[in-house]
N, C-alpha and C positions, 0 to 999 in steps of 0.2 A: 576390906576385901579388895584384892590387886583385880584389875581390869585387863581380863590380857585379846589383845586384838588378833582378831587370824588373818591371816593375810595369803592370799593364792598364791600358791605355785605358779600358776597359769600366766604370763606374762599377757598384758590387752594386747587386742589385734592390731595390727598395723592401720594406721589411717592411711588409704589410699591417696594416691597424688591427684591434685586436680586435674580435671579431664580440658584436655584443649578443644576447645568447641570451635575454633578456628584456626582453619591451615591456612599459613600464607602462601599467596597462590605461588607455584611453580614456573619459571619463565620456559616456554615451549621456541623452539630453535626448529621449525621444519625445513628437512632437508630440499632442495629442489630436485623434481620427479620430471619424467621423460617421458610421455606416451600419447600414446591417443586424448586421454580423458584429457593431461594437462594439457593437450594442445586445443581440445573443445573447451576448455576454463578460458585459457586464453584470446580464442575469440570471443567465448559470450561475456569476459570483460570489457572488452575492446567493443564493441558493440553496443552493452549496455552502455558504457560511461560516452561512445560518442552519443546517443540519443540523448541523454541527459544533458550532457555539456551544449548541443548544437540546435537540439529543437525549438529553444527560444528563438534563435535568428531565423527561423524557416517564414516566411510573406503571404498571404490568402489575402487577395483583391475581393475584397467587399463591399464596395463602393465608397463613396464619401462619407464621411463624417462619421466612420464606424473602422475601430483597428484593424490592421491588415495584419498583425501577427500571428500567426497561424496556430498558437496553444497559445490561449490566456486567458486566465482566472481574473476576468477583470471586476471586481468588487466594485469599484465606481460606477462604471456603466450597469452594475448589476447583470450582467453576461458572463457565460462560461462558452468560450470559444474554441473548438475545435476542428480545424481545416474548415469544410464547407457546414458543421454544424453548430447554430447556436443553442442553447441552453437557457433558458430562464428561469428565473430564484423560483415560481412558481412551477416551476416544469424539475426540480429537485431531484423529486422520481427516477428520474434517468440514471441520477447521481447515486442515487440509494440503488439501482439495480447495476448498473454497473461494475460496483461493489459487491456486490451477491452473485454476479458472470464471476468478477475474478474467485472469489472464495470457493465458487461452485467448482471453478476450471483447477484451484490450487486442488481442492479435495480428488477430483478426477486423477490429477496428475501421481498424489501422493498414493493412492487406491494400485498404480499402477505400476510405479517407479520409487516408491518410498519416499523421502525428503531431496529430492532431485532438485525442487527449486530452494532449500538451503546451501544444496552444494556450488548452486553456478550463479541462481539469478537472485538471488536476497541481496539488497543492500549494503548488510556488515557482511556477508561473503569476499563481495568487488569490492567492495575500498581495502577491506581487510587485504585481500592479494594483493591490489594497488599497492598499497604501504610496504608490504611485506615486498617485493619486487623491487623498492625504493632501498628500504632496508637491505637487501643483497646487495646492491648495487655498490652500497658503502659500505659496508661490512664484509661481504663475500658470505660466500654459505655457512651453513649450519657448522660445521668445524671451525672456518673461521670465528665464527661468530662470540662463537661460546669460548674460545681462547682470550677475546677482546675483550668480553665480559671480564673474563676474569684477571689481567693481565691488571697492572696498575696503572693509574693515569699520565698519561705522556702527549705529545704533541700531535699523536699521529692518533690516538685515540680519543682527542678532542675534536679535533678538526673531523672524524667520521661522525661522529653523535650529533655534536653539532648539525654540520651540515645535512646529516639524517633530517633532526627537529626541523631544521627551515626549511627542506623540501615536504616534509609532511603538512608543516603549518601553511605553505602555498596550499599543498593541495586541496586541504581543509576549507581553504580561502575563499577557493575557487567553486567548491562545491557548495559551499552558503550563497555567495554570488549568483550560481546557476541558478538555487532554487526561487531566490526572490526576482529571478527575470520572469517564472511564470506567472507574476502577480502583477508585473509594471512592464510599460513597457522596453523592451530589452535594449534597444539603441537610445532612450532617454535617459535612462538606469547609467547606460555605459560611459556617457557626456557626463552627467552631474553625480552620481556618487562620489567621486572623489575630489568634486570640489566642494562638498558639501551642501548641494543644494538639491539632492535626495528626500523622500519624504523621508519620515524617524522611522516606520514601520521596517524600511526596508535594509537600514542599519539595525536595527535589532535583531529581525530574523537572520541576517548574515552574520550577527556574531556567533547566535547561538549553533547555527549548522557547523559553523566554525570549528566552536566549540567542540561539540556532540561528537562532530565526525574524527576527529584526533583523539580523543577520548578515549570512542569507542573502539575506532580503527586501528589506533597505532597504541592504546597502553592493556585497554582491556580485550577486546580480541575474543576469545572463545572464551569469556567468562560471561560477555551477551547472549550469546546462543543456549550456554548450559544456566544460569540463574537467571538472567532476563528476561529470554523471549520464552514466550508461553507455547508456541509452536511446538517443541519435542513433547510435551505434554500431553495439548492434542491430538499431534499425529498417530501416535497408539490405537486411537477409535478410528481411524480412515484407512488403517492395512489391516490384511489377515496373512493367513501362512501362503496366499497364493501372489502377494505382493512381491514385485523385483526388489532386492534392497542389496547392499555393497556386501557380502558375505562371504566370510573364510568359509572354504569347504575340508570342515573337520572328517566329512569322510574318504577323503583320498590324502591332507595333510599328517594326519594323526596315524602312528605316535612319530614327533617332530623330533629333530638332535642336529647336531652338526654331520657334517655329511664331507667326507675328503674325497679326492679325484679317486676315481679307479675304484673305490670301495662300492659295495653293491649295493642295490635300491631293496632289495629283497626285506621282508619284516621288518619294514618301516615305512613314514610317509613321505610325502615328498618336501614338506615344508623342511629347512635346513638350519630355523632359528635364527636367521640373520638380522632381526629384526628392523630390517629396511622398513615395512609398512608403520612400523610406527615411528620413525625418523622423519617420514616424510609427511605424516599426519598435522594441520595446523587445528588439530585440537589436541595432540597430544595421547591418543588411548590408542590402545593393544588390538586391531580389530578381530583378532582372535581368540577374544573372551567373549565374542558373541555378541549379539544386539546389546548395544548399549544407547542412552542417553543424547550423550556428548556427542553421538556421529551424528554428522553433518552428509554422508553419502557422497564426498567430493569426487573417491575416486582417486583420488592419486593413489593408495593404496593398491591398487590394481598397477598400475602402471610399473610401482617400485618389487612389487612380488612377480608380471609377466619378466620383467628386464633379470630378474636372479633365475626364474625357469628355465630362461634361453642360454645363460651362463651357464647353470650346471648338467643341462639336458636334457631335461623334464618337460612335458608340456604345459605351456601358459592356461590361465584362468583358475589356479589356486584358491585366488579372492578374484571372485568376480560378480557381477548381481548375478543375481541367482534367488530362487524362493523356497522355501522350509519346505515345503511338499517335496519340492524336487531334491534335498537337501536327504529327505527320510528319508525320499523312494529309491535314491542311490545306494543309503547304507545298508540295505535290507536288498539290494539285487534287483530293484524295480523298476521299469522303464521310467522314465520323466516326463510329466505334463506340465505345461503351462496356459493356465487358464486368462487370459486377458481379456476374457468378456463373461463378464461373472455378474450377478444381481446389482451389485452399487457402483461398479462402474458402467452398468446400463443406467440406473437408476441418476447417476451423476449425469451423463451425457444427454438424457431426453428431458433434464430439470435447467441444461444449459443453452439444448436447442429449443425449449418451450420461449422459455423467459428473453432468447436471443431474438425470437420469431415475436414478441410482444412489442419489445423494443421497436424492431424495425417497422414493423405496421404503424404503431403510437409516432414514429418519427416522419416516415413518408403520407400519415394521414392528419398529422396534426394542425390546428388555423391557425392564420397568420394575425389574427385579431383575440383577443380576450379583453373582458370587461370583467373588472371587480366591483360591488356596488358595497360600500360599508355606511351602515344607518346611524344617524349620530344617537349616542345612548341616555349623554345627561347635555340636554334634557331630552326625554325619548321625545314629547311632542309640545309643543306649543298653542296656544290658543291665541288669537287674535282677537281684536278691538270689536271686530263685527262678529265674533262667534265663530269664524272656521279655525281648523285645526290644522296649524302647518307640521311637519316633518321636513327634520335634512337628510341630505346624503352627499357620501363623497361618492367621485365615482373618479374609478382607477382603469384607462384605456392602454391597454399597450397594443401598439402596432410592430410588428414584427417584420414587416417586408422596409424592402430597402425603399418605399417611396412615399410620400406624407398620404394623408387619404382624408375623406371628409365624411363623418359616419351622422345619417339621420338618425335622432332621436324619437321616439313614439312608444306610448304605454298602453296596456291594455288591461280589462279586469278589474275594472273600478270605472264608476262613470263620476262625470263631475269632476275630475280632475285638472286640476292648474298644475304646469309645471313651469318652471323659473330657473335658467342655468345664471349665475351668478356673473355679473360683467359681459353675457352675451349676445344681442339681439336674437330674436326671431327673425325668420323669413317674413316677408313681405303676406304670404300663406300662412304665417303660422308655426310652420316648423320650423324645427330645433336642427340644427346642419353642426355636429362638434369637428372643428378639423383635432387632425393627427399628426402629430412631427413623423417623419419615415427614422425606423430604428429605435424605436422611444417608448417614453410613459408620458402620458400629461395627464393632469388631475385635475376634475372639475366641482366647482360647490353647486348642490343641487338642490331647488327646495320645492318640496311636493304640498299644496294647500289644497283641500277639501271641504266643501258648509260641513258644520256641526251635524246636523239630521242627516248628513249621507252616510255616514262611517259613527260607527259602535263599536268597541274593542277592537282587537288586532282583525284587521283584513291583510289581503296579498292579493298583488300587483306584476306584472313585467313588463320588466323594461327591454324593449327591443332596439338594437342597433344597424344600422344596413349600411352597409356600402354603400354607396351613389355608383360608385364605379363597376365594380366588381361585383356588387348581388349581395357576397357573404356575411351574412347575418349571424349575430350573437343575443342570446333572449337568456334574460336573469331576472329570477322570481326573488323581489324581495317583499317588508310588510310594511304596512300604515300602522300607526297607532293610535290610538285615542282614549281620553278618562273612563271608557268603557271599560277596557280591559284591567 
């Protein structure tokens, strides 16, 4: 019996093509823009990068034996110095609040004015222009630029790239350099780093800023801000619809077209499609597809749509900040409010002046003395020949004023006590007199003995310290231990 096979009509389906899950980035060519916003970019470049470059060399007279540079993270000394404020590893606090001012001040700002510190004071903002500014300079604009690209290799387009790269890679240089002067000091750094008798620390961090900042500045660019940084993420929870943010206004733009001289404005809007705002965008996007991502709020965008207004006769602020309420209430015939004192920008500002008003009290009331008492653990206690039970202790003084000081010792809260500072005499009386270096820590070994019959398990003790001079007294409860416990 013959086997006969059937076979469809139906031809199989096509196997679709594999899906590209990775576009290679697009190189963005921003045009240079004219207006107000670029000229406020351009100072608060210029500004930022002078603080950054210059603050290291700034002087604060401190007295003797203590840095006079007036910003430094001095690790060694264990100090954080700022103008007339110190800072100590114990006093950290400052540091963790300080931290939660700016977060608190960015949140306010963004609450207010959308991503405003993306567009001027971030970081990869300013180097990013920086570079980009470099880049014109060799290249010429956005026209030229994109012809050189494409144009084939020749003499006059090696000598621009080039010399691009070396002026980028200075500047890189110079900005790792900056960073490791707030850690050393700046005029020591500047003698011995290049003869190599720098520490290692401070050649490594200068490579990597080196590094990071040509990187990020000069190849990647707005691919930090849009897959990097976590900011546009964020910032979504810190605006509502009454936040200022860089905004095309679709309802006096729309419907858009080209538009020739003498032809009438009548049943259309006034945008004219010229797409200058996004020429001049250095991230690249259309800002008239509406809140996006990718925007950074720079602004120029404003600047390249007021300068086509005035060209064709229309009044400027097309794309201007502007807030979605005010946005609606326009297309619908409504007057416009803007609310700039709404619940969480109250809510931000009395969480900036609380925490700012802690600060300043903890700073103008804080002492110039602290004592740390650390109890030795192994062995918690000791037992003697004759039966008493000794305990150690470190004990950790920092003097915080500019002048040595000599602080008495005395305990209370246990009777029967010996105490014993190690290498130190007593007074003549009895007491204990510990001097203090001025600006310092010094560390003392301290042994507390007790008869056996006095102390039973954990007791506590304090130890007080006084000035001779000054009065100012520091008192720390620490404990005795014994086989009781």
């Amino acid at each position: 019996m013959n086997q006969v096979t059937l076979i469809s009509s139906k031809s199989p389906p096509p196997v679709p093509p594999p899906q590209d899950l990775y576009s290679k980035r697009k190189q963005i060519y921003p045009k240079l823009a004219h207006g107000k916003f670029r000229t406020v970019k351009w100072a608060a470049m210029a500004v930022l990068l002078g603080i950054y470059y210059l603050v290291p060399w700034l002087r604060w007279d401190r007295g003797e034996g203590v840095p006079d540079q007036a910003v430094l993270a001095d690790f060694g000394g264990e100090r954080f110095f700022f103008f007339g404020i110190e800072i100590w590893p114990q006093e950290a606090y400052y540091l963790a609040g300080l931290m939660i001012l700016a977060a608190l001040g960015l949140f306010l700002v963004t609450s207010l004015f959308g991503r405003v510190w993306c567009g001027y004071a971030c970081p990869q903002t300013v180097w990013t222009d920086l570079y980009i500014w470099v880049e014109r300079a060799f290249e010429g604009d956005r026209a030229k630029r994109m012809r050189l690209d494409r144009a084939p290799w020749s003499f006059n387009k090696a000598w621009r790239k080039i010399g691009k790269h070396i002026v980028w890679l200075l500047i890189a240089f110079f900005t790792g350099g900056a960073f490791i002067l707030y850690f050393h000091d700046a005029r020591m750094i500047a003698q011995t780093f290049f003869i190599g008798e720098a520490p290692l620390a401070a050649y490594w961090f200068a490579g990597i800023l080196t590094f990071t900042t040509y990187a990020l500045a000069g190849t990647m660019r707005e691919q930090v801000c849009t897959y990097l940084c976590p900011w546009p993420r964020i910032q979504a929870a810190l605006t509502d619809e009454d936040a200022l943010n860089v905004t095309y206004r679709y309802d006096r733009g729309e419907p858009r077209g080209p538009h020739r001289k003498g032809e009438s404005w009548e049943g259309r809007g006034d945008c004219i499609d010229c797409k200058q705002c996004v020429q001049v965008c250095p991230m690249g996007i259309d800002i008239r597809d509406g809140p996006q991502l990718e925007c950074i709020h720079c602004a120029l965008c404003i600047d390249a749509c007021d300068q086509i207004m005035k060209t064709v006769g229309r009044p400027t602020g097309l794309i201007a900040y502007d807030t979605d309420t005010a946005v609606a209430a326009r297309a619908v015939g409504q007057p416009t409010k803007y609310r700039l004192i709404r619940p969480r920008t109250v809510l931000y500002s009395l969480l900036i002046i609380g925490i700012a008003s802690l600060m300043a009290f903890g700073l103008f009331n804080r002492g110039t003395f602290e004592v740390n008492v650390l109890k030795d653990r192994s062995p918690p206690f000791v037992q003697l020949s004759n039966g008493d039970i000794r305990n150690g202790y470190t004990l950790k003084l920092v003097n915080k004023a500019g002048d040595a000081r000599n602080m008495a010792l005395t305990a209370t809260g246990m009777d029967d006590m010996e105490i014993e500072i190690v290498g130190l005499e007593s007074d003549s009386d009895g007491s204990l007199v510990l001097p203090v270096a001025a600006n310092g820590v010094d560390r003392y070994r301290m042994l507390v003995t007790i008869p056996e019959e006095a102390v039973d398990g954990r007791k506590y003790f304090n130890l007080v310290l006084t000035d001779a001079k000054t009065g100012e007294v520091s008192i720390n409860r620490t404990s005795f231990m014994a086989a009781g416990d």
